[in-house]
DRENKETOR-97172 format. One line per 4 residues: number of its first residue (from 1); their letters; for each residue x, y, z of C-alpha. Coordinates in steps of 0.2 Angstrom, whole numbers. Layout:
NUM = a = X,Y,Z ~ ...;
***
This chain:
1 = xxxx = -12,110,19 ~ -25,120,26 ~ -37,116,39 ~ -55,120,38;
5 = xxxx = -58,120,58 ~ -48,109,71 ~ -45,95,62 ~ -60,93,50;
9 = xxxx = -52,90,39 ~ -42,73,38 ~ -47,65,39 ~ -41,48,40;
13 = xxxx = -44,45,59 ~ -62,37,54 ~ -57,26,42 ~ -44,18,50;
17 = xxxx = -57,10,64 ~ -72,8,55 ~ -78,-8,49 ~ -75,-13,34;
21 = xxxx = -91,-20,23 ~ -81,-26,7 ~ -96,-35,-2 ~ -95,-29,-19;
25 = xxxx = -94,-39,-34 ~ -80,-37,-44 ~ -72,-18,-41 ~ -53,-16,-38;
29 = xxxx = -57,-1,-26 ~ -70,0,-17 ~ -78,16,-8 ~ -80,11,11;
33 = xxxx = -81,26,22 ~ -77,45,21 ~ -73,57,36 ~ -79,73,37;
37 = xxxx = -81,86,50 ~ -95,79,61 ~ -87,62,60 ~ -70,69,65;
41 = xxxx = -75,80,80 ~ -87,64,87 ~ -71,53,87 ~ -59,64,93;
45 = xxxx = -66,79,104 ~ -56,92,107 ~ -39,88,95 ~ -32,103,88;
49 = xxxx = -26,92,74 ~ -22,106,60 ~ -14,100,42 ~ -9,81,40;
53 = xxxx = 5,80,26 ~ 12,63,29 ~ 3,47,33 ~ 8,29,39;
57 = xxxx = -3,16,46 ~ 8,-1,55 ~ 5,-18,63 ~ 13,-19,76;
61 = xxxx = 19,-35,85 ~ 7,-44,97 ~ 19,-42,112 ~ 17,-23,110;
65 = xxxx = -2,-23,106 ~ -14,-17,120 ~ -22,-31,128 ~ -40,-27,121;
69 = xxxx = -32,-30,104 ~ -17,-42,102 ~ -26,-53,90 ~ -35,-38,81;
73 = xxxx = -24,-35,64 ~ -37,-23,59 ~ -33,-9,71 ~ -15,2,66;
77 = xxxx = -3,10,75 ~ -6,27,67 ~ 8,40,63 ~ 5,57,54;
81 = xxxx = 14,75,51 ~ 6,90,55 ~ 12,101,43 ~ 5,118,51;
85 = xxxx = 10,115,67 ~ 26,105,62 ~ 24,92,74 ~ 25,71,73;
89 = xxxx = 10,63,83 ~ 6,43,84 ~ -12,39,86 ~ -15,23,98;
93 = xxxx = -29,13,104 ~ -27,6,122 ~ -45,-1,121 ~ -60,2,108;
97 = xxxx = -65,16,119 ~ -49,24,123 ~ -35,31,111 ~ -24,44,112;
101 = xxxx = -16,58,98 ~ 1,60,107 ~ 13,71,100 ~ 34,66,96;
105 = xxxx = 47,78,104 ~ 66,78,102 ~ 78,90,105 ~ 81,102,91;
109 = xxxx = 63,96,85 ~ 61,110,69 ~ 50,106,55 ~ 49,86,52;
113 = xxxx = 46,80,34 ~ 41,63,36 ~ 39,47,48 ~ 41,28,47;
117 = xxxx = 40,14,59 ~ 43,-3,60 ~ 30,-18,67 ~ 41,-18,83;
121 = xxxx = 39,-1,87 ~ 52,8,81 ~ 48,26,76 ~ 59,37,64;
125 = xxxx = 54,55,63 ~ 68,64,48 ~ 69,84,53 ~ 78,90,37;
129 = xxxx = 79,107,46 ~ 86,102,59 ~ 97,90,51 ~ 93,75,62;
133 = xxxx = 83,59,61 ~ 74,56,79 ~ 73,37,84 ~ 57,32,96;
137 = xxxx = 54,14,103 ~ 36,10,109 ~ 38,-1,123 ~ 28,-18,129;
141 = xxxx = 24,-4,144 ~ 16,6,129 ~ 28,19,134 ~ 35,29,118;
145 = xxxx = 54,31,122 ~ 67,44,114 ~ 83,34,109 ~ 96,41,116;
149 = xxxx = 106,46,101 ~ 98,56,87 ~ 106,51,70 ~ 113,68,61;
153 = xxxx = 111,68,43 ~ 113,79,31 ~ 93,87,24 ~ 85,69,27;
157 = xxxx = 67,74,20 ~ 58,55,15 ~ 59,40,25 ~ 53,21,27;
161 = xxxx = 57,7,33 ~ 58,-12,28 ~ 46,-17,43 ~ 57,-24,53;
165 = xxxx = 78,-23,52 ~ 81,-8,39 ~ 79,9,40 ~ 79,19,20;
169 = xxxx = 81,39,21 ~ 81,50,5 ~ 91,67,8 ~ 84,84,1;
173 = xxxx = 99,81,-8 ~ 93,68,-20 ~ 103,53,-9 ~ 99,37,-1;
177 = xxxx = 105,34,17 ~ 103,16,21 ~ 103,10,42 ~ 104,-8,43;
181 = xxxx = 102,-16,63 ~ 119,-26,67 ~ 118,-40,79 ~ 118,-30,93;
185 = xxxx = 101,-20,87 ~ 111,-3,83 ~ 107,4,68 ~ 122,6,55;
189 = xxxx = 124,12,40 ~ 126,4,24 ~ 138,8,14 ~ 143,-4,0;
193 = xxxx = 123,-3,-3 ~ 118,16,-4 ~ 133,18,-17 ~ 125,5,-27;
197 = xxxx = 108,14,-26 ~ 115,30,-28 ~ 123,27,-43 ~ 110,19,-52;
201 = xxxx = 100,34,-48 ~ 111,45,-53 ~ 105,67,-55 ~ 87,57,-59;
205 = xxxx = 75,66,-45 ~ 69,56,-34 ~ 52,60,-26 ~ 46,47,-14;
209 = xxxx = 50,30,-8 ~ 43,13,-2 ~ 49,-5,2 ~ 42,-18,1;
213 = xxxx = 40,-36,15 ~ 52,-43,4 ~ 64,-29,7 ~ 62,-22,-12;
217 = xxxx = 67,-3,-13 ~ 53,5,-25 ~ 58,23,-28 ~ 48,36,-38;
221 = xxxx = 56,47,-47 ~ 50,62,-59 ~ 53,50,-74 ~ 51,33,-67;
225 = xxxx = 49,19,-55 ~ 63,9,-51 ~ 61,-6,-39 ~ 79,-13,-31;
229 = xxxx = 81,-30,-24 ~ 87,-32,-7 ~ 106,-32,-12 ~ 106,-16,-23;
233 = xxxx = 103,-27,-39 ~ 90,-15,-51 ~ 76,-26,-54 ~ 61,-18,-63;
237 = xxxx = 61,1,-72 ~ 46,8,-77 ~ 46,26,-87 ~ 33,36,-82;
241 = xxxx = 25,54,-90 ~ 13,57,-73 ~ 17,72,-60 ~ 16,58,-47;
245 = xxxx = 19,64,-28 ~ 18,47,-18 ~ 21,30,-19 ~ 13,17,-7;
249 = xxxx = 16,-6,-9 ~ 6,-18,-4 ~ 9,-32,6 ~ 13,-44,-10;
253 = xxxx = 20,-30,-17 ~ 8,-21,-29 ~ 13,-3,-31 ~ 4,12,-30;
257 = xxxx = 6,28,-37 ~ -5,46,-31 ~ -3,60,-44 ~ -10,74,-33;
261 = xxxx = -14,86,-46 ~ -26,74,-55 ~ -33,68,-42 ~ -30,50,-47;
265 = xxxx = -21,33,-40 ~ -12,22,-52 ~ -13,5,-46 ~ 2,-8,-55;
269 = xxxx = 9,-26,-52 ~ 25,-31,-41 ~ 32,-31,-61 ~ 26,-15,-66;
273 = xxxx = 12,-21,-77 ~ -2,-7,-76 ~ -19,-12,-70 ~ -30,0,-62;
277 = xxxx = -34,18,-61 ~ -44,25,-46 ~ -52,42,-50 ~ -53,51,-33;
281 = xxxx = -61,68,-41 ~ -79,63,-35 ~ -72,60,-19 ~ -61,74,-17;
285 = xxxx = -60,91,-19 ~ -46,98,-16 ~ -30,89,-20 ~ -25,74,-9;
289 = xxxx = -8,74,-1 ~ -4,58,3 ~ -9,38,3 ~ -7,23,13;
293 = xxxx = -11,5,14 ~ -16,-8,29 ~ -15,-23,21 ~ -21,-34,36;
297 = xxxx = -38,-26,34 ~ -38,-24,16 ~ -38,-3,13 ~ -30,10,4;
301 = xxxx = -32,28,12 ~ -32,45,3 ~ -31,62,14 ~ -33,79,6;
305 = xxxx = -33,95,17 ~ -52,92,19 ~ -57,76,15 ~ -53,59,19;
309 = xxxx = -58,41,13 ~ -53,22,10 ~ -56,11,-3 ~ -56,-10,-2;
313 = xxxx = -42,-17,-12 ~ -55,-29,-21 ~ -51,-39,-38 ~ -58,-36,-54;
317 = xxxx = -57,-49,-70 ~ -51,-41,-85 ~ -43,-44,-102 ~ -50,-60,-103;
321 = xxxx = -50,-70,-119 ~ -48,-87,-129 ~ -32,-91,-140 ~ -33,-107,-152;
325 = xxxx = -15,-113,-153 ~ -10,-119,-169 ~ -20,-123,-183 ~ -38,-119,-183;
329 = xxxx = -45,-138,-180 ~ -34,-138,-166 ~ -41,-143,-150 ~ -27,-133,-138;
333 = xxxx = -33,-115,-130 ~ -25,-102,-119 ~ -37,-94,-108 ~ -30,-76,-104;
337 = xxxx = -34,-63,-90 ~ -29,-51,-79 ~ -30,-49,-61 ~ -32,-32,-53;
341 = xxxx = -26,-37,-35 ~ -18,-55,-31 ~ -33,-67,-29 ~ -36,-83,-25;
345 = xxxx = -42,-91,-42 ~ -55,-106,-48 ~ -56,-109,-64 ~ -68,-123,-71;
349 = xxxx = -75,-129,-89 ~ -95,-131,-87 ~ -109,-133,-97 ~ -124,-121,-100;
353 = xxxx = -134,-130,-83 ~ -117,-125,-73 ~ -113,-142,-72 ~ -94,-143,-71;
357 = xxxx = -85,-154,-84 ~ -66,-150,-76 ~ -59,-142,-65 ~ -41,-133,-72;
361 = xxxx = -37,-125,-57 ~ -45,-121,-38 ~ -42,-110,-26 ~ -27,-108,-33;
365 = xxxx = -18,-92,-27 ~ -11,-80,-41 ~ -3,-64,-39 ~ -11,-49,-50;
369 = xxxx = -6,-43,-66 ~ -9,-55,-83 ~ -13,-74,-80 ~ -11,-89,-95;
373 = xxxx = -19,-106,-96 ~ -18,-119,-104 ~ -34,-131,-110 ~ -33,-146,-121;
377 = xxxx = -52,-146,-124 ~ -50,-163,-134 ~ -54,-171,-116 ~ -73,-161,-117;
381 = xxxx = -88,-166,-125 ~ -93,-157,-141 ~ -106,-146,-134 ~ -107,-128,-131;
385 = xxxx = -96,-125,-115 ~ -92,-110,-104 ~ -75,-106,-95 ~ -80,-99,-77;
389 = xxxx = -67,-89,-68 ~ -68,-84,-51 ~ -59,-72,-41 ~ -56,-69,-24;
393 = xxxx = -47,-54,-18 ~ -32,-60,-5 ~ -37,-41,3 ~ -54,-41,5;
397 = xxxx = -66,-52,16 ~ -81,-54,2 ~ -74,-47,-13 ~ -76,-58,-27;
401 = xxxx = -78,-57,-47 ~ -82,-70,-59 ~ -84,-72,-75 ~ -92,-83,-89;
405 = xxxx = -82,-86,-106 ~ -94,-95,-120 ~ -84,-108,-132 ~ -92,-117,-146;
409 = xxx = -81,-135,-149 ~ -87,-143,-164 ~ -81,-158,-172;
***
């Protein structure tokens, strides 16, 4: 990635601390803020920041918060590769005035590929060069500490972690390591569990990886997406024709998929069921390298060598429409929709005054992808009714999207 002066370019430093203004009506993604040279150079005088290639943005634990933000879930612990300088750094904020772009050294430190962490500070930087995976502890001192043991491994070149107890590593090689803590808090690997993954995997290339809260191994590969349970088990497959380059989850476990050369994020539910496409090209011009999510705030970040942005992960209504069950004087409909993000959902029968009739379900929190109820509508008046759905993104703080569905019920 190039850089068009100091570190111009990313990036994604802005983004990550401005506020958030997530008032539109009824848009899965939303434009917020967008960094650019002026912004950058302002925020963070002086850092010699060349090429990001890898991006991560973590909540960490309270008791290893700064004081001035222990009960702020909007502000990350920050974690990127340079990949000009080939260095690891971790951005952190000690207050809202002072932060520091510190950079992570290990013995035998070569050319790092990727980095990982989980929300009580353990940092992972995988060196396939070097052939080592480098384990970092932030302290409640706010110290960064080298473990004393690098792991060796073989090219590991992609890594994540399951925020908290598991550690996942894909090899140049095309294999999955998997580090589990044992009681004692010493990583170890699992076994029984990486033969299980590796052999459902098989020669299939595998490009990038992500796990969800609910420990759910999603890995992209250059023909599909194949999300693991916690055990190994396969869960979902999904074939794919896309040159896709990254894959990011959610924190109810959407997924998201960049393909770089489009210029374009595929947005789909925890089950695979496609929703969304997000069209960076007005955005970006040159390609974007990498994506990341901060659920507690509600953003999705895109970084290119020149530009940065994040969108809101709002909600939008789609697909909606009225099935008659049965014969055609029945009185039974199935109201059908789609969800963009998981929302919190209200749907009421109302006449043309907005008065409401019944209420079928409020407030009632649905995760996204298709949505089926059910309406006997022999318990409404024979008037001209509407069907009002409403939509409230669980990610955002205003994002909401409704929408009115007209029904004629005649005797």
């Amino acid at each position: 990635m190039r850089c068009w002066d100091r570190i111009g370019k990313v990036l994604f430093f802005y983004f990550l601390f401005a506020h958030v203004n997530d008032v539109t009506i009824g848009k899965t993604f939303e434009l917020q803020t967008v960094s650019d040279r002026k912004k950058i150079e302002f925020l963070f005088p002086g850092i010699q920041i060349q090429s990001i290639q890898r991006i991560q943005c973590v909540k960490l634990e309270k008791e290893i918060r700064p004081p001035i933000w222990k009960e702020k879930d909007h502000i990350p612990f920050v974690l990127f590769i340079d990949g000009l300088q080939n260095q690891a750094y971790y951005l952190y904020y000690y207050s809202i005035y002072k932060k520091d772009i510190t950079p992570l050294v290990y013995p035998g430190s070569n050319s790092p590929s990727d980095i990982c962490a989980t929300s009580e500070g353990d940092i992972f930087v995988v060196d396939p060069t070097a052939n080592l995976i480098a384990h970092f502890k932030l302290t409640p001192e706010k110290n960064i500490l080298l473990e004393k043991n690098l792991i060796s491994l073989k090219t590991p070149f992609r890594c994540e972690t399951d925020g908290k107890d598991g550690l996942y590593v894909l090899s140049q090689e095309n294999k999955m390591y998997i580090f589990k803590k044992d009681s004692s808090r010493l990583l170890k690997r699992d076994a029984e569990l990486e033969m299980k993954i590796n052999t459902a995997i098989g020669s299939e290339g595998v490009v990038d990886l992500t796990v969800t809260r609910e420990k759910r191994l999603c890995l992209l590969t250059t023909h599909r997406v194949i999300v693991f349970l916690e055990d190994g088990q396969l869960l979902y497959s999904y074939t794919h024709t896309q040159p896709y380059t990254a894959i990011e989850n959610t924190f109810h476990g959407d997924i998201l998929l960049l393909n770089a050369r489009e210029k374009k994020i595929t947005l789909f539910s925890r089950e695979l069921y496609l929703l969304d496409v997000l069209d960076l090209s007005p955005w970006f011009q040159n390609l974007p390298v990498d994506i990341t999510v901060y659920e507690p705030y509600g953003y999705l970040a895109a970084a290119s060598p020149d530009f940065g942005a994040y969108f809101g992960l709002g909600t939008s209504l789609t697909s909606y429409w009225l099935e008659l069950t049965g014969h055609v004087r029945s009185s039974y409909f199935h109201i059908h929709f789609t969800l963009t993000f998981p929302s919190e959902v209200t749907v009421v029968i109302e006449d043309s005054q907005y008065k409401i009739k019944e209420i079928l379900i409020q407030k009632h929190t649905l995760m996204a992808g298709p949505v089926t109820l059910f309406w006997d509508s022999s318990l409404s008046t024979k008037e001209n009714l509407f069907i009002r759905i409403s939509a409230k993104a669980l990610y955002s703080l205003a994002n909401v999207d409704i929408t009115r569905i007209p029904v004629s019920l005649k005797n």
